[in-house]
C-alpha positions in Angstrom: -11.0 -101.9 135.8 -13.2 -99.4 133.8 -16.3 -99.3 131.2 -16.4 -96.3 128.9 -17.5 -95.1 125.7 -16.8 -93.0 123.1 -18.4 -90.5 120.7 -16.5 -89.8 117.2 -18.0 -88.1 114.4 -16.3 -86.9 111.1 -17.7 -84.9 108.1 -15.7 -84.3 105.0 -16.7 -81.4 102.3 -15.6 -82.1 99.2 -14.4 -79.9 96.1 -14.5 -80.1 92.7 -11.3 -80.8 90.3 -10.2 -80.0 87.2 -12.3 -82.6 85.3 -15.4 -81.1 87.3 -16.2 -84.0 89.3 -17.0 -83.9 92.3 -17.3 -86.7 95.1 -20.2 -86.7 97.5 -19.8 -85.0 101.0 -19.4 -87.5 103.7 -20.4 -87.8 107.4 -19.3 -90.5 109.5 -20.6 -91.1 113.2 -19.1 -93.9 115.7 -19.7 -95.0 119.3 -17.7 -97.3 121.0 -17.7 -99.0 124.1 -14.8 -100.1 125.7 -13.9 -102.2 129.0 -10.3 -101.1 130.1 -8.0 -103.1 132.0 -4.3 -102.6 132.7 -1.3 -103.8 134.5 2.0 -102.0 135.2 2.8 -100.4 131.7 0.4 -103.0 129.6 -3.4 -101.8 128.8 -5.7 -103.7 126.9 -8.9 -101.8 125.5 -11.6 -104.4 124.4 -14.5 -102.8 122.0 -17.8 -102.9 120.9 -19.6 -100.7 118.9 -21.4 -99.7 115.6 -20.5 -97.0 113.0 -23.0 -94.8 110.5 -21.6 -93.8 107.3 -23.8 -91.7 104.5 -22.7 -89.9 101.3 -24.3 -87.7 99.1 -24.4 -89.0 94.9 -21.4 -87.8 93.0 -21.8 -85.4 90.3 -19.5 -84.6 87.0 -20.3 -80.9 85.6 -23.4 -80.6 87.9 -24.9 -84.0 86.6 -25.1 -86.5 89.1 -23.9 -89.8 88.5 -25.4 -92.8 89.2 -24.7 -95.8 91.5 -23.1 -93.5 94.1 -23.2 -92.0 96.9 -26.0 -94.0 100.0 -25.0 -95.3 103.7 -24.7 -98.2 105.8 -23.9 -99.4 109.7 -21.5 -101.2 110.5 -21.3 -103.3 113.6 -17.8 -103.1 115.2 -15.3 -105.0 117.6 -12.1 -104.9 118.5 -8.9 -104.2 121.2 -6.3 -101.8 121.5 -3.5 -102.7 123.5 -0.7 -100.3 124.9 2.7 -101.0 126.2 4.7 -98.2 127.2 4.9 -95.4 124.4 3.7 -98.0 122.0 -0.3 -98.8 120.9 -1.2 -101.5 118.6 -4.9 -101.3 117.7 -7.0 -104.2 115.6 -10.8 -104.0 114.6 -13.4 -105.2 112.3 -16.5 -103.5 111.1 -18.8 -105.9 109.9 -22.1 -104.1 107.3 -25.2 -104.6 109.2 -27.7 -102.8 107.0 -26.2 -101.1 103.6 -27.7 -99.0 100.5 -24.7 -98.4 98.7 -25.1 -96.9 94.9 -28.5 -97.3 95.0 -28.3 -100.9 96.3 -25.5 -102.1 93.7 -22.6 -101.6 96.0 -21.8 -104.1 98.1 -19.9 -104.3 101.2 -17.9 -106.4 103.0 -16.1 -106.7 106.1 -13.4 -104.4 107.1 -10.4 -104.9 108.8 -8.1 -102.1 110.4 -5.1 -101.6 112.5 -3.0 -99.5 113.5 0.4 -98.8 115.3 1.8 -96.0 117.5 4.5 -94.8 118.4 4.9 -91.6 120.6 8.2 -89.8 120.1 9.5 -87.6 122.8 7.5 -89.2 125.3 9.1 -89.3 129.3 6.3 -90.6 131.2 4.3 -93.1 129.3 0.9 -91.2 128.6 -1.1 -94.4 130.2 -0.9 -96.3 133.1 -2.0 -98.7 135.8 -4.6 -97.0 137.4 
């Protein structure tokens, strides 16, 4: 039996294309905390956490365009669970506090999963500690 946590953080630079628009750079930050539990070759992950997410306005031929870009925080929740080379993962982020295009973007829950599978793999790459 352990607690942990985790620190992610993504930013994305965007370009231009050939219409000259171009979408607003975006930085995403995460921390998670997780409870891990396992037995033999089954681990379960429990999660609780929050996510930040900000972009800048979009712009067409150097003009901005309105109703874009803004942020919001996301509370989040969720379990991954691992069986031998195999990880199925399931979350929600719920908005907690959103500007989004200049407060006429709304949003709403997300859901997300996920499955892995790891190729190749001899030993399994978690066990029962």
């Amino acid at each position: 039996k352990q607690l942990g946590g985790m620190i992610e953080c993504q930013y994305i630079r965007n370009g231009t294309n050939k219409q000259a628009f171009h979408f607003g750079n975006r930085f995403t930050h995460t921390t998670r905390f997780f409870y891990w539990k396992g037995k033999k070759n089954w681990q379960f992950l429990p999660q609780i956490g929050y996510s930040y997410e900000t972009a800048d306005l979009d712009k067409q031929r150097n003009t901005i365009q309105t109703y874009t870009g803004g942020n919001i925080v996301y509370g989040n929740m969720g379990i991954d669970v691992y069986y031998k080379n195999v990880s199925l993962n399931i979350h929600v982020q719920q908005p907690l506090q959103q500007n989004l295009g200049e407060g006429f973007v709304k949003s709403n829950p997300r859901f997300l999963g996920n499955f892995i599978y790891l190729l190749n793999s001899k030993k399994y790459p978690l066990k029962s500690r």
